[in-house]
C-alpha positions as CSV (number, residue, x, y, z in Angstrom):
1,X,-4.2,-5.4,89.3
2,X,-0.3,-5.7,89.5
3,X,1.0,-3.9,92.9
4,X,3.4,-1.0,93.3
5,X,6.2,-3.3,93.3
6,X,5.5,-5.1,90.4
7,X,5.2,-5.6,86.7
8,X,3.0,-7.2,86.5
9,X,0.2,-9.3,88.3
10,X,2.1,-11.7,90.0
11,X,5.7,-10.3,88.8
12,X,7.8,-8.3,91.2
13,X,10.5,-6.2,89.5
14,X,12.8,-7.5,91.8
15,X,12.5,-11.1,90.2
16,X,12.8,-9.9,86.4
17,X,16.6,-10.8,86.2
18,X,15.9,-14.4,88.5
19,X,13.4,-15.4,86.0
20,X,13.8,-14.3,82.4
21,X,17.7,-12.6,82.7
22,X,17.2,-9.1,81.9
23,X,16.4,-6.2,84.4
24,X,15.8,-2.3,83.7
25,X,18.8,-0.6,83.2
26,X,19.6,2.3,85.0
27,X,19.9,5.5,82.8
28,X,24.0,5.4,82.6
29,X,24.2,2.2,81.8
30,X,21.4,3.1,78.3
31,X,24.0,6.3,78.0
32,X,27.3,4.0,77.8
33,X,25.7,1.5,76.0
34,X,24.9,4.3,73.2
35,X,28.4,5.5,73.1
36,X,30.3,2.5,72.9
37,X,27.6,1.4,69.7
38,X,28.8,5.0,68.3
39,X,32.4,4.4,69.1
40,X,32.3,0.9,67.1
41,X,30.4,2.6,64.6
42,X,32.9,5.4,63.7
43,X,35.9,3.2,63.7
44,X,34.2,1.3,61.5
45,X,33.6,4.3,59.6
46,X,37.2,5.4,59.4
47,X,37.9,1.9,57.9
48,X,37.0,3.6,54.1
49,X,39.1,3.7,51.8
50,X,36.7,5.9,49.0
51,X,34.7,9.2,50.8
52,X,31.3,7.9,48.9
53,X,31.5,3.9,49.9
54,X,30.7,1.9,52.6
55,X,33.6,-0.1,53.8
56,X,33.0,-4.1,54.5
57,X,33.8,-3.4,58.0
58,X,31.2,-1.2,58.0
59,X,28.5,-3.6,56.6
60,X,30.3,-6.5,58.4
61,X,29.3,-4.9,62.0
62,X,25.6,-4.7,60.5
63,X,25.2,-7.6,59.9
64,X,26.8,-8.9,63.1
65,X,24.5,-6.3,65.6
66,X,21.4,-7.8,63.2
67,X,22.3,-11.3,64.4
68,X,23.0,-10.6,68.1
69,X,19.8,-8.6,68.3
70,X,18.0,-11.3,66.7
71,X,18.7,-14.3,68.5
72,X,18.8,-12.5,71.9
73,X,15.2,-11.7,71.1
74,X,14.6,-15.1,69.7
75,X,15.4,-16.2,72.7
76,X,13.2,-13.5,75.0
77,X,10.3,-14.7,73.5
78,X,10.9,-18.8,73.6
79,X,11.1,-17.9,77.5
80,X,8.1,-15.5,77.6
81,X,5.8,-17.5,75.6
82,X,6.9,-20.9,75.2
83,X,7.9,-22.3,78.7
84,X,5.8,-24.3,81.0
85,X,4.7,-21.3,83.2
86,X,3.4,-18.9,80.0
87,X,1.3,-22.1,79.3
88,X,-0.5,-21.3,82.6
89,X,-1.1,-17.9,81.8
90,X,-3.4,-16.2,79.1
91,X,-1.7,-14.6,76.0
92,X,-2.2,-11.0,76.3
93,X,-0.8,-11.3,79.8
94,X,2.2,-13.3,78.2
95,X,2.8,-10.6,75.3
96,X,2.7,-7.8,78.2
97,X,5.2,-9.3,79.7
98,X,7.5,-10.4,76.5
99,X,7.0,-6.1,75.4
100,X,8.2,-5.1,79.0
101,X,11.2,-8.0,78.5
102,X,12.0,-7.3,74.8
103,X,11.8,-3.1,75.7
104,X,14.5,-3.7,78.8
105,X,16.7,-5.7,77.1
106,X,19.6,-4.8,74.8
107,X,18.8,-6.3,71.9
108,X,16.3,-3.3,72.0
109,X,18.8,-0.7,72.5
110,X,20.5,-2.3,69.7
111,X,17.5,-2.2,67.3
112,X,17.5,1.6,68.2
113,X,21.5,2.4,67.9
114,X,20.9,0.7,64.4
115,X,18.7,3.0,62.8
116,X,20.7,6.0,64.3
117,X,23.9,4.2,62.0
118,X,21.7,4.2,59.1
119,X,20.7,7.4,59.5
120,X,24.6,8.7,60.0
121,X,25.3,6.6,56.1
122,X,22.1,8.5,54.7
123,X,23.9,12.1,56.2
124,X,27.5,11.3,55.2
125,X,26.5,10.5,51.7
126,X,27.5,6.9,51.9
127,X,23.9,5.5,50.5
128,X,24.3,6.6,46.9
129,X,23.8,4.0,44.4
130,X,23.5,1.0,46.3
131,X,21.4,-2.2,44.9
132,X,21.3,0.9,41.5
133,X,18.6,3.5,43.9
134,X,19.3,6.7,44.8
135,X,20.1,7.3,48.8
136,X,16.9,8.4,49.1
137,X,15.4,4.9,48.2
138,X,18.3,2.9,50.1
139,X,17.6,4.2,53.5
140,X,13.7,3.4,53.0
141,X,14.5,0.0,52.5
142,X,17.5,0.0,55.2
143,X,15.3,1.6,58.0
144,X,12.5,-0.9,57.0
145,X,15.0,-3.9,57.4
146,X,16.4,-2.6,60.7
147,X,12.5,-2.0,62.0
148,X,11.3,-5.2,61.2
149,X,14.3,-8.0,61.1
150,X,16.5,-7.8,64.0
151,X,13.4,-8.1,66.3
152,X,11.7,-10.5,63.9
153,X,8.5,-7.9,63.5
154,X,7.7,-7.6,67.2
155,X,9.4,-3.6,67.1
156,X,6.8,-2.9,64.9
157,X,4.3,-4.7,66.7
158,X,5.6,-3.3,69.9
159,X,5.2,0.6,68.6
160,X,1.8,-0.1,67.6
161,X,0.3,-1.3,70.9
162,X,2.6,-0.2,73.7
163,X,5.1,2.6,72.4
164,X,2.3,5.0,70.7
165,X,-0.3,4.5,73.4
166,X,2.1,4.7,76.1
167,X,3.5,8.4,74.7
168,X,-0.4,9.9,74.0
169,X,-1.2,8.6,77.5
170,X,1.8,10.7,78.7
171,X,1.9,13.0,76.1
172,X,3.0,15.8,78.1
173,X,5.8,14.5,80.0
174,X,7.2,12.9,76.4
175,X,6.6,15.7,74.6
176,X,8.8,17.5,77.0
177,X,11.5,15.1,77.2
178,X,11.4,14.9,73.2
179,X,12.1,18.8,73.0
180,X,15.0,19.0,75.6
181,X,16.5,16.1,73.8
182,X,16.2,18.0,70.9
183,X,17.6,21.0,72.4
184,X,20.7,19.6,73.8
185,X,21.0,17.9,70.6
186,X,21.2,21.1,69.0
187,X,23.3,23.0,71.7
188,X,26.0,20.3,70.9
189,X,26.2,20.3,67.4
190,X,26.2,24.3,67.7
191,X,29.2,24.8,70.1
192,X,31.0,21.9,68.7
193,X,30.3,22.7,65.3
194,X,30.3,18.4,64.7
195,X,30.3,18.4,60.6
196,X,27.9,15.1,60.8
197,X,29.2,14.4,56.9
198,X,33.0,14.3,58.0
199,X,34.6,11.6,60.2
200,X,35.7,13.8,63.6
201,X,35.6,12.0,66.9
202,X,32.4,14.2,68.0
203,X,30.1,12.8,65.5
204,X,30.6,10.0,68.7
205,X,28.8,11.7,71.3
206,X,26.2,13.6,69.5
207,X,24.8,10.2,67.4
208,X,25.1,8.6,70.8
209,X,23.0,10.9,72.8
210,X,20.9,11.3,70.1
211,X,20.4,7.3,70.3
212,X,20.4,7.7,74.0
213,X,17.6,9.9,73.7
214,X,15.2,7.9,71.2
215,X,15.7,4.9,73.5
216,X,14.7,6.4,76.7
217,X,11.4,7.9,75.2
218,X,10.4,4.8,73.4
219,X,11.7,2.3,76.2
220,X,9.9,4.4,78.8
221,X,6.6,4.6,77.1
222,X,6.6,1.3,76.1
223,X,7.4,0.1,80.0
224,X,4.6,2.6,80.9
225,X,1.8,1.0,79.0
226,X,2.5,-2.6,80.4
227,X,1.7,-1.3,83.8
228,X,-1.5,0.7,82.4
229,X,-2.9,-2.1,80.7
230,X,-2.2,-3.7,83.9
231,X,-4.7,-1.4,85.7
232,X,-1.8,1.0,88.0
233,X,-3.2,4.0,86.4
234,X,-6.6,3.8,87.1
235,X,-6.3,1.6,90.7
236,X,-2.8,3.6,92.2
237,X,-2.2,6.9,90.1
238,X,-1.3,9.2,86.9
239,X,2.1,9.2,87.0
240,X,3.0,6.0,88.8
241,X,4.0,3.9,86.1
242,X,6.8,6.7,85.0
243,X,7.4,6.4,89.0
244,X,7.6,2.7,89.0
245,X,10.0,2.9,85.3
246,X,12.0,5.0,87.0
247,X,12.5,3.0,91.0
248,X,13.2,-0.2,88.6
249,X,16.4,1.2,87.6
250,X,18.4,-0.1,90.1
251,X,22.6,-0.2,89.3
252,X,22.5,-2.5,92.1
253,X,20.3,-5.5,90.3
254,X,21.3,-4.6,87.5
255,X,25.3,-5.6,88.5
256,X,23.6,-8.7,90.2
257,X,21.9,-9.4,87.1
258,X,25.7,-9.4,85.0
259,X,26.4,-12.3,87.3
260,X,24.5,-14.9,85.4
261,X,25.8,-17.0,82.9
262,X,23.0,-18.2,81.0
263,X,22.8,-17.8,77.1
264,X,19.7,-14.4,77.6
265,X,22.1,-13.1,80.3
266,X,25.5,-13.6,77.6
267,X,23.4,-12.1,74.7
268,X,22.4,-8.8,76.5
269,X,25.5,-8.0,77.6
270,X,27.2,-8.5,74.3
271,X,24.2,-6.1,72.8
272,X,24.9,-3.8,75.4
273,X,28.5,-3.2,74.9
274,X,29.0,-3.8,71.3
């Protein structure tokens, strides 16, 4: 069983950045990492020259986030699974620890900040009769791409054995982050009165908190099933994985983290800020 201080069996949170060049990140950093994706996103947006069409900018910094994500978590997994320590261990115990690296890292935040953009096209009517389908049909297949390509799969793999568990084990404590989310969401958009089908600067803050909010709920739940199926739960307490989630996010390591110069460490921080 993995101690109060650690990850995993063997893996002290301290160590994350030393070894595999991505540590939590502390809650403000997740919040200005969601509005500077938002910010890129609606200058992008204000690159259109027709009110019903996508602009190549626009499709330009898809395609360029769908790369980053991808070979930052290309890379995440050749160091989880494919170096010469992962040999030594068993491969549950290495997939553990590539969800809790892949959930932490940017390219995740990315993956998340993606499907909000989509979702901002699909509301502002820019969908319509692309590839000859209907918007309806366009953001299937667009949400489906984002979910499954600039992760290569593992998101989906990810929800099904880390992010669902993790929020019906702490159903409670999700359920209630979920609806204030949802209710500052709304507060927003109500005393602002954002029109999310124009192009006004606040569109920028709501679609970032709203990404903000998906990623802390799906980052968290995911983080707190690596240390259940690591045995904290039943061996330390209920609530100390959220506890241990929450202790990890330290602005101090994670500055000291910014100071490496290795490819993972470059990759995360582009994710993060672009």
């Amino acid at each position: 069983m993995a101690g109060v201080d650690e990850v995993m069996r063997g893996v002290p949170v301290g160590e994350m950045c030393a070894h595999f060049s991505v540590t939590p990140k502390p809650f403000g950093v997740m919040l200005g990492s969601a509005l500077s994706f938002s910010t890129l996103a609606f200058l992008a947006d204000r690159c259109r020259k027709y009110d019903d069409l996508l602009s190549p900018v626009q499709w330009a910094l898809l395609y360029y986030e769908i790369g980053l994500t991808t070979l930052e978590t290309a890379e995440l997994v050749l160091v989880c699974l494919f170096n010469d320590e992962a040999a030594l261990r068993p491969f549950w115990v290495n997939f553990n620890l590539l969800v809790y690296m892949l959930s932490h890292s940017s390219a995740f935040l990315t993956n998340i900040q993606l499907t909000m953009m989509i979702l901002d096209w699909k509301i502002s009517g820019l969908l319509d009769d692309i590839w000859g389908l209907d918007d309806d049909e366009v953001i299937k297949y667009l949400e489906l791409i984002i979910f499954m390509c600039p992760m290569i799969g593992l998101l989906f793999v990810m929800c099904l054995t880390h992010v669902i568990p993790g929020m019906l084990i702490y159903y409670l404590p999700f359920f209630g982050g979920a609806g204030v989310g949802n209710y500052l969401l709304e507060q927003y958009q109500r005393r602002t009165k954002v029109n999310l089908e124009g192009q006004e600067p606040v569109k920028i803050i709501y679609w970032a908190l709203a990404s903000f909010v998906l990623s802390v709920l799906v980052q968290v739940a995911a983080g707190a099933a690596v240390r259940v199926y690591e045995g904290q739960i039943s061996e330390i307490g209920y609530f100390q994985p959220l506890q241990a989630d929450a202790s990890a996010r330290v602005y101090d390591e994670f500055f000291k983290c910014l100071a490496h110069k290795d490819l993972i460490s470059v990759l995360d921080w582009l994710n993060l800020i672009t």
